[in-house]
C-alpha positions as CSV (number, residue, x, y, z in Angstrom):
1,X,-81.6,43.3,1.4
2,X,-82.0,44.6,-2.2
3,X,-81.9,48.4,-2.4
4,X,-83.8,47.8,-6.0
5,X,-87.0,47.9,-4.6
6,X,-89.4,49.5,-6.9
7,X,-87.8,52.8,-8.0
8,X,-91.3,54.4,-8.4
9,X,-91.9,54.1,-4.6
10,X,-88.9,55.7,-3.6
11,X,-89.0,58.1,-5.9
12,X,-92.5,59.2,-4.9
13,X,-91.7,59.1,-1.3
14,X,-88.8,61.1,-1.6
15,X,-90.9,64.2,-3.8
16,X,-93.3,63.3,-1.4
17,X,-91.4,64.3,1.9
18,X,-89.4,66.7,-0.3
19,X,-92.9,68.5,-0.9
20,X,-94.2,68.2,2.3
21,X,-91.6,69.6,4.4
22,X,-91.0,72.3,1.8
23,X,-95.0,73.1,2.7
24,X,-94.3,73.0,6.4
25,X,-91.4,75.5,5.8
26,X,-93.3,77.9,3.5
27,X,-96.1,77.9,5.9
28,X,-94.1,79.0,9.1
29,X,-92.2,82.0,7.0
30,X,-95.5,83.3,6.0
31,X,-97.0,83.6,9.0
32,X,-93.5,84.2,10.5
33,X,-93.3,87.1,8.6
34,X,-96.8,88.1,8.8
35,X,-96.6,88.6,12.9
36,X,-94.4,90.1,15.5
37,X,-91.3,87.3,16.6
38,X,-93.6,87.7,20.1
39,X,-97.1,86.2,18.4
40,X,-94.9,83.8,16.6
41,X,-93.6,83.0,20.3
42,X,-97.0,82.3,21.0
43,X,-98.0,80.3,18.1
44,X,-95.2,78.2,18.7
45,X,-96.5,77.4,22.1
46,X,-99.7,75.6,20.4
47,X,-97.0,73.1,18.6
48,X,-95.6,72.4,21.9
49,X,-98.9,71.9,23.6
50,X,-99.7,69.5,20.9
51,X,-96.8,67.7,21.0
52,X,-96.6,67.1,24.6
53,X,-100.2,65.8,24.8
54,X,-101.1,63.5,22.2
55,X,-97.7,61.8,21.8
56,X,-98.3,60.7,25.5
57,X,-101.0,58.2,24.3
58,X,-99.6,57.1,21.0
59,X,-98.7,53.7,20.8
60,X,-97.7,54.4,17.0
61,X,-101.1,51.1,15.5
62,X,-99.8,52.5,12.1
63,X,-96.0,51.1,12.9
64,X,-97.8,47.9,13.8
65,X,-99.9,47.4,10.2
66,X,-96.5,48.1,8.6
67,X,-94.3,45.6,10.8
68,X,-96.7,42.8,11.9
69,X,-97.4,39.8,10.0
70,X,-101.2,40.2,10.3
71,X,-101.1,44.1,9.9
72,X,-102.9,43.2,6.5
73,X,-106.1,42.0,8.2
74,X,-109.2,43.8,8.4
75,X,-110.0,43.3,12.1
76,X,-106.6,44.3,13.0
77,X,-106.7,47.8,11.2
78,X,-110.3,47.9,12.4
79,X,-109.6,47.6,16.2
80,X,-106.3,49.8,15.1
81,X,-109.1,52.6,14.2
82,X,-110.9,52.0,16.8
83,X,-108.1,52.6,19.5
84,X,-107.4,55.9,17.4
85,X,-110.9,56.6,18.2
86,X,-110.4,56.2,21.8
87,X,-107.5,57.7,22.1
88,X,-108.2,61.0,20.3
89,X,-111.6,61.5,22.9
90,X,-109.3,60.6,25.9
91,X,-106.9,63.3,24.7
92,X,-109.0,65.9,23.7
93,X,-110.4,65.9,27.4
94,X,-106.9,66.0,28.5
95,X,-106.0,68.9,26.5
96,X,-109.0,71.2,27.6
97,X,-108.3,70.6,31.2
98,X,-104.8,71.6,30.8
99,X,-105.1,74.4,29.4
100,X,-105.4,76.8,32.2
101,X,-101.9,75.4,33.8
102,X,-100.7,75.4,30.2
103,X,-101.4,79.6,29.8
104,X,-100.1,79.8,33.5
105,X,-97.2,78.2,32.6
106,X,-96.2,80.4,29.7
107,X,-97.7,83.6,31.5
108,X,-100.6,83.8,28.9
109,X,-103.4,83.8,31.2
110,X,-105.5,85.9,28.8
111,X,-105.1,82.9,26.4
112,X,-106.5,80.1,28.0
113,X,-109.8,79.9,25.6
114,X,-107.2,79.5,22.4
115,X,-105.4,76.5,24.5
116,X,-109.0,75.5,25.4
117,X,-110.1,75.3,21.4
118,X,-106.6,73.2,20.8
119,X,-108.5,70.4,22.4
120,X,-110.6,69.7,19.2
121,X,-107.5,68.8,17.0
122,X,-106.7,65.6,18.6
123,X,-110.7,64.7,18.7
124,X,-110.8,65.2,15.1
125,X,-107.8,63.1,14.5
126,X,-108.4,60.3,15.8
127,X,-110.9,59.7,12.8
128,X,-108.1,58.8,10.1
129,X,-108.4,56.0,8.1
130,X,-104.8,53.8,8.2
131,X,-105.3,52.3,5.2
132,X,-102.4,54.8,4.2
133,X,-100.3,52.6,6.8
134,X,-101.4,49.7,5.5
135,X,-100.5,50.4,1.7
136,X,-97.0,50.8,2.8
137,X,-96.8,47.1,3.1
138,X,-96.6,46.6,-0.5
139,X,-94.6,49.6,-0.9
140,X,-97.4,51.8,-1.8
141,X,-96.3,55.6,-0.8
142,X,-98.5,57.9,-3.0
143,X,-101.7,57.4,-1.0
144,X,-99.5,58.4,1.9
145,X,-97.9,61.4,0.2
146,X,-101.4,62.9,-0.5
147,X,-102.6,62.9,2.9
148,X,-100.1,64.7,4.0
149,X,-98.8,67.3,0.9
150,X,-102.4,67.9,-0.3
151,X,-103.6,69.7,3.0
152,X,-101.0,71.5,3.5
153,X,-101.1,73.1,0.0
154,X,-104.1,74.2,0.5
155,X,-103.5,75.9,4.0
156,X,-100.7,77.6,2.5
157,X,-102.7,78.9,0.2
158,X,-105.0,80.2,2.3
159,X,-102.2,81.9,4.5
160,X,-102.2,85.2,2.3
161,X,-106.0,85.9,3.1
162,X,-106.2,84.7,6.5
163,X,-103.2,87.5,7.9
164,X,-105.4,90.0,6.4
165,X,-108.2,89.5,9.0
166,X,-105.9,88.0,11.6
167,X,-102.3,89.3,12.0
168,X,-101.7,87.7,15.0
169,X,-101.3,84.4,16.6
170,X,-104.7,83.5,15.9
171,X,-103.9,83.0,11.7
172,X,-102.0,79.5,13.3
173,X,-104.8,78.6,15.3
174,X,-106.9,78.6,12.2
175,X,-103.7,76.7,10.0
176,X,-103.6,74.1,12.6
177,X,-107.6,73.3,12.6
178,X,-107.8,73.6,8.6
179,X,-104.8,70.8,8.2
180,X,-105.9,68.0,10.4
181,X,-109.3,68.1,8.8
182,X,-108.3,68.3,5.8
183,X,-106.2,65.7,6.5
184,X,-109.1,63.2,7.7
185,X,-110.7,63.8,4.9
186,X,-108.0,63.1,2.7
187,X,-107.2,59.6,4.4
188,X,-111.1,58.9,3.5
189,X,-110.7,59.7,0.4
190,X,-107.4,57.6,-0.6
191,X,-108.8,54.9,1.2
192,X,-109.4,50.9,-0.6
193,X,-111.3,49.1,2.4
194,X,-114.3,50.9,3.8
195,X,-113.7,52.4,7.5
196,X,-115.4,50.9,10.6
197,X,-114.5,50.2,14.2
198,X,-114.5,47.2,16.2
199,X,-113.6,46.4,19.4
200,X,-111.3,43.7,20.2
201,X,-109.7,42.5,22.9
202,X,-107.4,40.5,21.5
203,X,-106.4,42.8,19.2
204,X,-106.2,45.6,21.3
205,X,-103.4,43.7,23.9
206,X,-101.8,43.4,20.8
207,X,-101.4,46.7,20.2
208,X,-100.4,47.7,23.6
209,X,-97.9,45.1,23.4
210,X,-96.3,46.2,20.5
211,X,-96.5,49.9,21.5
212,X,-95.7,50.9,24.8
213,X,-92.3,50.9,24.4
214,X,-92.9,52.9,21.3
215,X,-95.1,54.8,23.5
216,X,-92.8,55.9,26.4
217,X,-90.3,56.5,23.7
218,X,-92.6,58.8,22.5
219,X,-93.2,60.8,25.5
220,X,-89.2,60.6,26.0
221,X,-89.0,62.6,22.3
222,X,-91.2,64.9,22.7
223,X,-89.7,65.8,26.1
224,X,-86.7,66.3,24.4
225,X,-88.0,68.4,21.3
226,X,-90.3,70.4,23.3
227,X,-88.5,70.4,26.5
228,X,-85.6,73.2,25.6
229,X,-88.4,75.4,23.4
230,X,-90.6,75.1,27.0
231,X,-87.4,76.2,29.1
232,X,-86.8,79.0,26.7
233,X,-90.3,80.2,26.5
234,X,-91.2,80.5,30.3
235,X,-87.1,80.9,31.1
236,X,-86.5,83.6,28.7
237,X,-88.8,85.2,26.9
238,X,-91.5,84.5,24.5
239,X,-89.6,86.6,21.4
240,X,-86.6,84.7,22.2
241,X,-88.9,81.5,21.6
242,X,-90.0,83.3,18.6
243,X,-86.6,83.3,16.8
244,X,-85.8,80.3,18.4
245,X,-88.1,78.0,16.9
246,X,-87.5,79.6,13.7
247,X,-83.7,78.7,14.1
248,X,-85.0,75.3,15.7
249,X,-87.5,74.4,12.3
250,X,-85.0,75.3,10.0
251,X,-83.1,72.7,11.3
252,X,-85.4,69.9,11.4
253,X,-87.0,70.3,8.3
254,X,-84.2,68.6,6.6
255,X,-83.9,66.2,9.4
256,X,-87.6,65.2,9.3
257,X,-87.5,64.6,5.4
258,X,-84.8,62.5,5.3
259,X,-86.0,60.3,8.3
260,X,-88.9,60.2,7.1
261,X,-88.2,58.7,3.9
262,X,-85.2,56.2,5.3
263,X,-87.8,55.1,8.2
264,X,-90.4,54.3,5.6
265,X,-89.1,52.8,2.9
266,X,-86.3,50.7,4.3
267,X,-88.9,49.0,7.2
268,X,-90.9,47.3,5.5
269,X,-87.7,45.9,3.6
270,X,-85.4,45.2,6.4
271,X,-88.6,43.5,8.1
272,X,-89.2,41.4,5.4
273,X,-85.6,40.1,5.4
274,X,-86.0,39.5,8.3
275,X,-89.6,37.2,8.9
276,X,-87.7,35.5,5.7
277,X,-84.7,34.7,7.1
278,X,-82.3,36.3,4.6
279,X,-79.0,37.9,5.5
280,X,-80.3,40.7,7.8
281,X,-77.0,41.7,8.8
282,X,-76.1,43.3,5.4
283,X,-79.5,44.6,5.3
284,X,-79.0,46.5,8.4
285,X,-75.0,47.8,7.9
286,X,-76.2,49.3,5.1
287,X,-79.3,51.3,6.8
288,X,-77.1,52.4,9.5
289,X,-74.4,53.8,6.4
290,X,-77.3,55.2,4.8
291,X,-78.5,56.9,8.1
292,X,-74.7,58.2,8.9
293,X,-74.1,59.6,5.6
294,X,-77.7,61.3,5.5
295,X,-76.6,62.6,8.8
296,X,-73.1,64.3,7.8
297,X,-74.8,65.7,4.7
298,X,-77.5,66.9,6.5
299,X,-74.9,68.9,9.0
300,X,-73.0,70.1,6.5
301,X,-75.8,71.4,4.4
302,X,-77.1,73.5,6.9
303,X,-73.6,74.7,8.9
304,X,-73.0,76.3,5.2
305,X,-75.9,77.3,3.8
306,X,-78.4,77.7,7.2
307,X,-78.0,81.3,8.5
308,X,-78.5,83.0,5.3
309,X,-81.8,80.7,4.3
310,X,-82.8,82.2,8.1
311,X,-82.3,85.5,7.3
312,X,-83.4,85.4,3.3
313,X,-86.7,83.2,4.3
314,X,-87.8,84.5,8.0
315,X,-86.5,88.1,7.4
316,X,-84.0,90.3,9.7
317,X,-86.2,90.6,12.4
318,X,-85.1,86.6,13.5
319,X,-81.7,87.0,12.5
320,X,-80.9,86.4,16.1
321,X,-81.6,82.5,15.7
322,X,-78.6,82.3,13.8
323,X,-76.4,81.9,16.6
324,X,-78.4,78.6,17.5
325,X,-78.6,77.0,13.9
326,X,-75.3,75.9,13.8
327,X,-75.5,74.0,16.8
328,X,-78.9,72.7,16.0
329,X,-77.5,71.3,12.6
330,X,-74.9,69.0,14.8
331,X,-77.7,68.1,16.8
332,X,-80.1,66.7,14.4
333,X,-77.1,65.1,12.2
334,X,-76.5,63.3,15.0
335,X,-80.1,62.4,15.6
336,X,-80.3,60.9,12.0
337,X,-77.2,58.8,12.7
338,X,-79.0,57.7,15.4
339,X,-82.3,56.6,13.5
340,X,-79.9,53.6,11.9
341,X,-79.9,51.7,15.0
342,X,-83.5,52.8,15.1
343,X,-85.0,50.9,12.3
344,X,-82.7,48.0,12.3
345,X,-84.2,47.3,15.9
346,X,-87.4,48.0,15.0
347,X,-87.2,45.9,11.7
348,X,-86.5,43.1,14.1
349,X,-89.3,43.7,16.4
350,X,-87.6,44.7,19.3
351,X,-89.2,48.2,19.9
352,X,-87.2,48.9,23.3
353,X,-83.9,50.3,22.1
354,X,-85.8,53.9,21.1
355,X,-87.2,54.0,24.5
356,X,-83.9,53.0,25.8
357,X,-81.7,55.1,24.0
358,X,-84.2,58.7,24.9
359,X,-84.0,57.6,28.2
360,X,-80.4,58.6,27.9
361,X,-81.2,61.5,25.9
362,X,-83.5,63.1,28.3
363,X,-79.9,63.6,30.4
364,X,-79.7,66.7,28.8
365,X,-82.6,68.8,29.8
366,X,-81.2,69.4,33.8
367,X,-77.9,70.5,31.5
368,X,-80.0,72.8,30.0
369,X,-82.3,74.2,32.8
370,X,-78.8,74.6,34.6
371,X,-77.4,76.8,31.5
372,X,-80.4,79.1,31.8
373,X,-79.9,79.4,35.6
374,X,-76.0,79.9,35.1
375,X,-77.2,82.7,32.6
376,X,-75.6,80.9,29.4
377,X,-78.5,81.8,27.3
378,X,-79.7,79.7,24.5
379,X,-76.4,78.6,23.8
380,X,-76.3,76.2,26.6
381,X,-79.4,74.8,26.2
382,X,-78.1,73.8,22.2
383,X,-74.9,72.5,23.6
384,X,-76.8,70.6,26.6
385,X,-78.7,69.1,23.6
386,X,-75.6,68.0,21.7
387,X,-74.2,66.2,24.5
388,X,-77.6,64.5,25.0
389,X,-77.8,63.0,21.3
390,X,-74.1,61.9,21.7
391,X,-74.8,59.6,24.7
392,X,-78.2,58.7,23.4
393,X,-76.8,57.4,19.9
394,X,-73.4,56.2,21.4
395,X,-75.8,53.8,23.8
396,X,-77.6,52.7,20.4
397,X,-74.5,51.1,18.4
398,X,-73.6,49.4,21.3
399,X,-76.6,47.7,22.1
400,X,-77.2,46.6,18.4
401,X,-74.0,45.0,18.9
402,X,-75.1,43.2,21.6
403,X,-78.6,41.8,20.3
404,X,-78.3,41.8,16.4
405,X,-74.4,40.9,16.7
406,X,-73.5,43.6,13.8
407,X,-69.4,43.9,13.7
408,X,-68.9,46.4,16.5
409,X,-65.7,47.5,14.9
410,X,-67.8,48.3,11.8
411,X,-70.2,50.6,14.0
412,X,-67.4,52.2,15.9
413,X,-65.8,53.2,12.7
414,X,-69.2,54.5,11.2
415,X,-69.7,56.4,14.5
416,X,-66.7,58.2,14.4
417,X,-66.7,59.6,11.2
418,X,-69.9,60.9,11.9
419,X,-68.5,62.8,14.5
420,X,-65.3,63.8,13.8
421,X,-67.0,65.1,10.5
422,X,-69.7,67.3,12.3
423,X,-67.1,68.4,14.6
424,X,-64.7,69.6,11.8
425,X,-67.9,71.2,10.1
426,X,-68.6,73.2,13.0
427,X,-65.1,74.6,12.7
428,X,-65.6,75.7,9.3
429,X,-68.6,77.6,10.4
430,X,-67.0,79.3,13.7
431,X,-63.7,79.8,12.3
432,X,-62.8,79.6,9.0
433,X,-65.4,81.2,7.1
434,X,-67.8,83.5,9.4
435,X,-67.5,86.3,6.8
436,X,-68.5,84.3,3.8
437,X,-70.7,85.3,1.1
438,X,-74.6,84.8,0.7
439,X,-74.0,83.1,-2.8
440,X,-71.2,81.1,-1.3
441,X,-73.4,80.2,2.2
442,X,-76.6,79.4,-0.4
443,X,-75.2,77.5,-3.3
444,X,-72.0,75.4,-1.5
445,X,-73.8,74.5,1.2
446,X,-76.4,72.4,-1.2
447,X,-73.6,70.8,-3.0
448,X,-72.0,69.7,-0.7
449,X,-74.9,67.7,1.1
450,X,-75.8,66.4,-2.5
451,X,-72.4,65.4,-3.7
452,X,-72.2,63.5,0.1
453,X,-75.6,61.4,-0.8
454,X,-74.6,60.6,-4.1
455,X,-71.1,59.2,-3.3
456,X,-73.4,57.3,-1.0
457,X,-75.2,55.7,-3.7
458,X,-72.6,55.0,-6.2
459,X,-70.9,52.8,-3.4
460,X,-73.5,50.9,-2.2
461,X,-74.7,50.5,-5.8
């Protein structure tokens, strides 16, 4: 696998991701700081309702345009659309008549109606165009990149008005509507081939052939993402799932844009070497590198530098995430270790192992229900998480070694350093420098993760 794949594209995917996630960030301080830690409670509780119900019916047709052989053909992308289609109506029903358990849940009867409107997001969703799915065949990201950086510029612009008239929860209501529609319209507007349905049968087994593994997977993540912010919200409190998922989103922010770009733009390459026959093993030892040493820089970034950006962007009034972040960081550097064996299997077809693997990972929400029970606060329930993403990703090397026979002395090497190294980082948070500086918690912190990358890339060339 060549690594000298157009520059431009991975340059433009990276800004891209970069950009995007920077947007994602700006947009939860300002309407962090903008409301009380209890309304941001509550507006985090509209993520997780979204989460949990339209990842249960996503059998991810926009992995299968990138990966199949025919995913360039018009009546696959058109019975692709039209599933979308489907599956947005079906969900949108879905969410409106769980909305009532979903306020009981949270004890926020009074909001039922704003749980209610949530059920139009996934309705108007399901109306993208994936010709931005389909460009990424040919290595074509900036189609991509403006669908999803261009709305949310502009609903971070509007952010500043909007608190004016609505200082409450209801300002993310608004953010959340205002970004998928723009975002529709954006994939309408990048598009090449014009947009139709069609209904085919063929086509459509296809689809659920290639996605329900991808699909259980999905409801396996998004039990595990959402699972400890639901336990802490109707456990706890919701201002401790206020400062929570501020602690929570600081973390995967950087997680999200380096998977992100490593998913996208090494796929379609490792997948290529691999209809072709070429040597796929070298391909995919150095993805799973790339992924580990992503992951340590990514822990070591935020272990240094995380609890002052919490403080400096969110304000003092969340300061009590901090003693989450650190933990959080070893969890998703873990999780991006894991997203090597990820899209190796997944370059190969076999779309199992993620299903396989969160299956495994799911151990740790009992753990955590157990630390809230046992009183060990929100501590616990990061720890339970750790231990989760250690099984989940120790379960992934092994089975790569089994099916894609990778060198499983290779992977066992790889896997320890990644964490040994996130283990010795979290030292050097707890114990060695608790009372550093801001400059020294803001600037090192960066360097650190950069210098970690780039040593990366002067190896592997």
């Amino acid at each position: 696998m060549s690594l000298k794949k157009p520059i431009t594209s991975g340059v433009v995917l990276s800004l891209g991701s970069l950009i995007g996630a920077l947007l994602l960030l700006i947009r939860n301080v300002l309407v962090a700081r903008a409301v009380s830690v209890e309304d941001f409670g509550i507006a985090a509780t509209f993520s997780i309702t979204m989460a949990l119900l339209e990842t249960s019916s996503n059998l991810a047709v926009d992995r299968l345009l990138v990966q199949s052989k025919k995913g360039n053909q018009t009546e696959l992308q058109s019975a692709a659309q039209a599933f979308e289609v489907i599956r947005g109506v079906v969900t949108a029903c879905v969410v409106y008549l769980c909305a009532a358990p979903i306020a009981i849940l949270f004890e926020l009867e009074h909001l039922k109606w704003a749980y209610q409107i949530l059920a139009l997001v996934p309705l108007i969703r399901g109306f993208l165009h994936l010709d931005t799915a389909r460009f990424q065949r040919e290595m074509k990201f900036m189609p991509l990149v403006l669908v999803d950086v261009v709305p949310k510029l502009i609903t971070v612009s509007m952010i500043p008005w909007l608190v004016k008239y609505y200082p409450d929860y209801r300002v993310m209501l608004i953010v959340i509507f205002s970004e998928v529609s723009l975002s529709i319209l954006c994939s309408h507007i990048v598009k090449e081939r014009k947009y139709y349905v069609k209904w085919n049968k063929q086509h459509f087994y296809t689809i659920f052939n290639f996605g329900w593994p991808l699909l259980l997977n999905g409801l396996l993540l998004v039990a595990i993402s959402q699972a400890d912010k639901v336990i802490v919200g109707s456990g706890i409190g919701i201002e401790e799932l206020g400062w929570f998922s501020a602690a929570f989103a600081l973390a995967l922010i950087p997680h999200n844009i380096a998977a992100r770009i490593l998913r996208v733009f090494l796929t379609p390459i490792l997948s290529k070497d691999f209809h072709e026959g070429k040597s796929f093993e070298q391909g995919a030892k150095v993805v799973l590198m790339a992924c580990a040493v992503f992951g340590i820089s990514l822990t070591a970034g935020i272990v240094i530098s995380g609890g002052s950006v919490l403080e400096l962007a969110f304000g003092e009034k969340y300061s009590a995430g901090v003693i989450v972040l650190t933990w959080f960081a070893v969890m998703q550097g873990i999780r991006l270790v894991k997203l090597g064996p990820f899209i190796v299997a997944l370059s190969a077809g076999d779309t199992t192992l993620p299903m396989r693997a969160n299956f495994l990972r799911c151990a740790s929400i009992p753990l955590a229900v157990a630390s809230v029970v046992l009183e060990y606060s929100v501590i616990g329930i990061a720890l339970s998480a750790i231990i989760g993403e250690f099984i989940a990703t120790s379960y992934s090397y092994v089975y790569l070694h089994k099916k894609q026979r990778i060198s499983n002395w290779s992977l066992l090497t790889l896997f320890s350093v990644c964490v040994w190294s996130s283990v010795a980082l979290l030292h050097f948070e707890l114990v060695e420098f608790s009372e550093r500086s801001l400059f020294f918690s803001l600037i090192v912190g960066p360097l650190i993760s950069v210098a970690v990358v780039l040593l990366f890339l002067a190896v592997s060339g």
